[in-house]
Backbone as JSON, one array per atom type, in Angstrom:
{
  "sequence": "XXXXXXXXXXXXXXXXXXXXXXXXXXXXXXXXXXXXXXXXXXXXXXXXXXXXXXXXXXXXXXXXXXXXXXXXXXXXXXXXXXXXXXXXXXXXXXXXXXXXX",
  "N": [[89.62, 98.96, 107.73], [90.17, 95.28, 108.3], [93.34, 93.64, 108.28], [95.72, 91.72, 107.0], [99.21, 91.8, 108.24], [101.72, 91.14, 107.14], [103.95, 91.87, 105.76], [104.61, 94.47, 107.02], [106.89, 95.22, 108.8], [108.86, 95.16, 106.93], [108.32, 97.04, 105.14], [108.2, 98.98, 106.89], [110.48, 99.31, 106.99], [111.85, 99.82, 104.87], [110.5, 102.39, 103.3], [110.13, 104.06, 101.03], [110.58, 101.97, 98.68], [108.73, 99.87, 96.25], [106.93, 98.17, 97.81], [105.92, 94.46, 96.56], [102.91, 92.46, 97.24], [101.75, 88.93, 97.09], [99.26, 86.28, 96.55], [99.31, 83.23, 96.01], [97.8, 80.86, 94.2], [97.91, 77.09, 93.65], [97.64, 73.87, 92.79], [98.48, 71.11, 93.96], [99.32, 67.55, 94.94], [100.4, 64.87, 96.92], [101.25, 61.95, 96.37], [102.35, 59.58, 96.91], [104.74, 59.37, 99.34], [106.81, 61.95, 99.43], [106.62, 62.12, 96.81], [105.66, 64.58, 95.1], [103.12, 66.39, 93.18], [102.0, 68.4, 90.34], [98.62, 69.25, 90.24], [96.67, 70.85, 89.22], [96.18, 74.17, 87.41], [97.31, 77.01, 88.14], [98.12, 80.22, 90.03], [98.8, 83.79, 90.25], [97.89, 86.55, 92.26], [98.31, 89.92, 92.84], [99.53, 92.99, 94.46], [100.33, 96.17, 94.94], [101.33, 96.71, 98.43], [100.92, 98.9, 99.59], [98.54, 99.06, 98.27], [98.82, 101.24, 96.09], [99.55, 100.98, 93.72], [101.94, 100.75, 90.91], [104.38, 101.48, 88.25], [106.18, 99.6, 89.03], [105.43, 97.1, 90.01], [103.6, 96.45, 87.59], [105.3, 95.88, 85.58], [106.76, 93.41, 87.21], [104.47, 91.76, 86.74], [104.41, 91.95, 84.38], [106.64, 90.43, 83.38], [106.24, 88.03, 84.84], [104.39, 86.58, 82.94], [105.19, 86.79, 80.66], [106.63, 84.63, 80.96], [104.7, 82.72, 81.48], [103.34, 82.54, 83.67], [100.4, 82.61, 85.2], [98.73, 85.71, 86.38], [97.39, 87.87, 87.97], [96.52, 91.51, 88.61], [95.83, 93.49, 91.45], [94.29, 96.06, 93.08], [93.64, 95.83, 95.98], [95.66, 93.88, 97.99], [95.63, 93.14, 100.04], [92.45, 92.0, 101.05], [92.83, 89.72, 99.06], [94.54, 88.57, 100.62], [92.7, 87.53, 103.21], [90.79, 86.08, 101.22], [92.16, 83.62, 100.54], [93.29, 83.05, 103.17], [90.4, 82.06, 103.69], [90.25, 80.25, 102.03], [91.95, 78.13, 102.3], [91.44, 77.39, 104.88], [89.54, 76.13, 104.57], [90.1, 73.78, 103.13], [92.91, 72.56, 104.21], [91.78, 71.33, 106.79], [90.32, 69.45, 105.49], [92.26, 68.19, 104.31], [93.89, 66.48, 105.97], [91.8, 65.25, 107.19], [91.5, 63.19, 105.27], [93.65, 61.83, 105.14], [95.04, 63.05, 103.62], [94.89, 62.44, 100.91]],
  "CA": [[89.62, 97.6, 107.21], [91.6, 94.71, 108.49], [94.83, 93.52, 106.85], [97.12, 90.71, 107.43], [100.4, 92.47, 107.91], [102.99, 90.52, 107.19], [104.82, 92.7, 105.25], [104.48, 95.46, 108.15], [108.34, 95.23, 108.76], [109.62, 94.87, 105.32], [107.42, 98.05, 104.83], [108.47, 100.23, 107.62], [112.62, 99.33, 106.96], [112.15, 100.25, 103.27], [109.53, 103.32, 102.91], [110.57, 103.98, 99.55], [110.43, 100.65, 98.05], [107.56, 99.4, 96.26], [106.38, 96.33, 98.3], [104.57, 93.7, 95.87], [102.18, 91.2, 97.65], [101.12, 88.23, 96.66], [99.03, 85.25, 97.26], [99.4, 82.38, 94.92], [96.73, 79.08, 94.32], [98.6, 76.12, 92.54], [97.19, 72.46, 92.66], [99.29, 70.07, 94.28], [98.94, 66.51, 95.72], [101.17, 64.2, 96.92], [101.26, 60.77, 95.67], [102.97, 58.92, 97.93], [105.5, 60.01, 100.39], [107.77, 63.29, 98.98], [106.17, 62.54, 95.25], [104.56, 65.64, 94.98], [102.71, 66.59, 92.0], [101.31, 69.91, 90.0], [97.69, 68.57, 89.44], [95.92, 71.98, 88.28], [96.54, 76.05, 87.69], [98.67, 78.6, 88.9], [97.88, 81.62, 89.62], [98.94, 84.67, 91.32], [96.94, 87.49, 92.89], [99.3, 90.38, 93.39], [99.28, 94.21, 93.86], [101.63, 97.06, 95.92], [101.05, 96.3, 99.59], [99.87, 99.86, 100.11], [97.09, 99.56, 97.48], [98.95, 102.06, 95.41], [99.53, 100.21, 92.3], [102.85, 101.58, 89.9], [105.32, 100.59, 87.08], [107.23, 98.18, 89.19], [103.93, 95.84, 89.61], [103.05, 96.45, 86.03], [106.45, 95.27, 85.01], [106.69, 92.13, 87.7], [103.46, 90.98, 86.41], [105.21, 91.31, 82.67], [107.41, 89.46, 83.46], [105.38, 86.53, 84.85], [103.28, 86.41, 81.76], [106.53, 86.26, 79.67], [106.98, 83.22, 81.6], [103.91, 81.52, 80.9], [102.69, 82.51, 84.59], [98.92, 83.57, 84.98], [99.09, 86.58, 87.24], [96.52, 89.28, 87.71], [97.14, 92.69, 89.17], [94.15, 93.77, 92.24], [94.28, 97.15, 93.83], [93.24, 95.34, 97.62], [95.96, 92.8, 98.01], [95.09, 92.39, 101.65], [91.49, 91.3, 100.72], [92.83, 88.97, 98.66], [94.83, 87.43, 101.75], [91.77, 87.12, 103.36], [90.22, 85.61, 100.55], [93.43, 82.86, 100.64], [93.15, 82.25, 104.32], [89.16, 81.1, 103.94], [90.1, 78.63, 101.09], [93.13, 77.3, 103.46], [91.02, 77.28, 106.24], [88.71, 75.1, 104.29], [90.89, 72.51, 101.94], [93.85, 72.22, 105.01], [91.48, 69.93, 107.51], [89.74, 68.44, 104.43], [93.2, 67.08, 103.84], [94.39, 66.08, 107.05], [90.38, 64.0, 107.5], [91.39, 62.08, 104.85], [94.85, 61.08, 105.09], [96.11, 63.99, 102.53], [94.58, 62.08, 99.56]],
  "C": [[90.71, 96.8, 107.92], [92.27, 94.31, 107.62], [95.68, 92.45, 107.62], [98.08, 91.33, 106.83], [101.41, 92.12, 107.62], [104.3, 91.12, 106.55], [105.26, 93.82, 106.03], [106.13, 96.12, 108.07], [109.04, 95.67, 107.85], [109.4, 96.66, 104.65], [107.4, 99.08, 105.68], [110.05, 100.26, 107.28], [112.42, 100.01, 105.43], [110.65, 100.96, 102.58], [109.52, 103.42, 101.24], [110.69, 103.32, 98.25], [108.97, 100.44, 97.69], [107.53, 97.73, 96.44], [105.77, 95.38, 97.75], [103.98, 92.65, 96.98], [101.74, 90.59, 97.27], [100.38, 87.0, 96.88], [99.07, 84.5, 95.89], [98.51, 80.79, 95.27], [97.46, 78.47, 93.19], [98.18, 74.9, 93.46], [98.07, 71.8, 92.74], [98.53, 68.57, 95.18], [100.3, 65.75, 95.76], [100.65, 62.48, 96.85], [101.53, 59.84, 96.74], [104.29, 59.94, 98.49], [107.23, 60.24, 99.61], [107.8, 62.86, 97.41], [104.68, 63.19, 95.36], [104.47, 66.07, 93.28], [101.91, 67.88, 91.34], [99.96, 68.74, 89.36], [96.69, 69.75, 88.56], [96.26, 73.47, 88.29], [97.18, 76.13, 88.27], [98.05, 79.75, 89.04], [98.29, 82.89, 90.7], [98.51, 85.64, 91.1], [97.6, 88.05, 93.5], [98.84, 92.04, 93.27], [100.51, 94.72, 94.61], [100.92, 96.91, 97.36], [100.4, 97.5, 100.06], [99.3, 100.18, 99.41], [97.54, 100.27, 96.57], [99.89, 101.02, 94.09], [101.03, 100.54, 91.26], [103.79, 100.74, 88.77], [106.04, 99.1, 87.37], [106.63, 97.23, 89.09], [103.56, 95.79, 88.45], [104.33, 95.68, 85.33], [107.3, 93.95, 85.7], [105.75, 91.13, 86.64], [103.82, 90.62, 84.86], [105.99, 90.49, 82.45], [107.24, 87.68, 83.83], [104.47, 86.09, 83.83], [104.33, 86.24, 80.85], [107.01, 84.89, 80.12], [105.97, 82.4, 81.38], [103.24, 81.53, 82.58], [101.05, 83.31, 84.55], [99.03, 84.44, 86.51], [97.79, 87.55, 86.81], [96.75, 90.27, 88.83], [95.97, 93.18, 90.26], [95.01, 95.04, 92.87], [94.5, 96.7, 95.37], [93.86, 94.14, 97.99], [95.62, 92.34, 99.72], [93.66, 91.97, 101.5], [91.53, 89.7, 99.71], [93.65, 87.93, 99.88], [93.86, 86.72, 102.39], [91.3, 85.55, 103.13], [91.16, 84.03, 100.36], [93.22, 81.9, 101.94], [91.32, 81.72, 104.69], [89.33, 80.37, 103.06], [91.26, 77.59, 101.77], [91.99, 76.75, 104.15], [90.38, 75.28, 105.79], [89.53, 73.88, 103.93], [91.87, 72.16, 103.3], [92.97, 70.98, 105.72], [90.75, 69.13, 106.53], [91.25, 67.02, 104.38], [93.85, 66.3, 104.65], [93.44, 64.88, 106.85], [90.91, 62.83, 106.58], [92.59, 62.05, 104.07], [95.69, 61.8, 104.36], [95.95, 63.41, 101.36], [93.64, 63.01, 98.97]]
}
């Protein structure tokens, strides 16, 4: 499978460590120029970078939900990058075409 590695590094210096990854969708617009605004959801889409899942991710994600964050936990966080960089792909020149409104 491919994988956006970005963690690669982070993840060969510190074997031992559990790596979380995450991608996060939150609704912003800007208004006029540097009034930026939350217009809908949050959410983050997180797991252990090598798929292997354990307490520390179970107890991040508790912690974002004690916060009032919506977070869900996926086994395949590199599918969810993916899944990240085709809704970029899309919405980024949407926003450029028309001026960033």
């Amino acid at each position: 499978a491919r994988v956006i590695e970005v963690e690669k590094t982070v993840a060969t210096k510190f074997p031992s460590n559990t790596l979380i990854s995450c991608t996060a969708y939150v609704g912003l617009a800007e208004y006029e120029l540097g009034s930026i605004r939350h217009t809908f959801g949050s959410r983050i889409i997180m797991g252990n970078f090598n798929g292997e899942n354990d307490e520390n991710v179970a107890n991040f994600a508790s912690l974002l939900t004690a916060g009032d964050i919506d977070n869900v936990v996926i086994d395949n966080v590199q599918e969810s990058r993916w899944h990240k960089l085709l809704w970029n792909s899309s919405f980024n020149p949407a926003s450029i075409v028309s001026g960033g409104k």
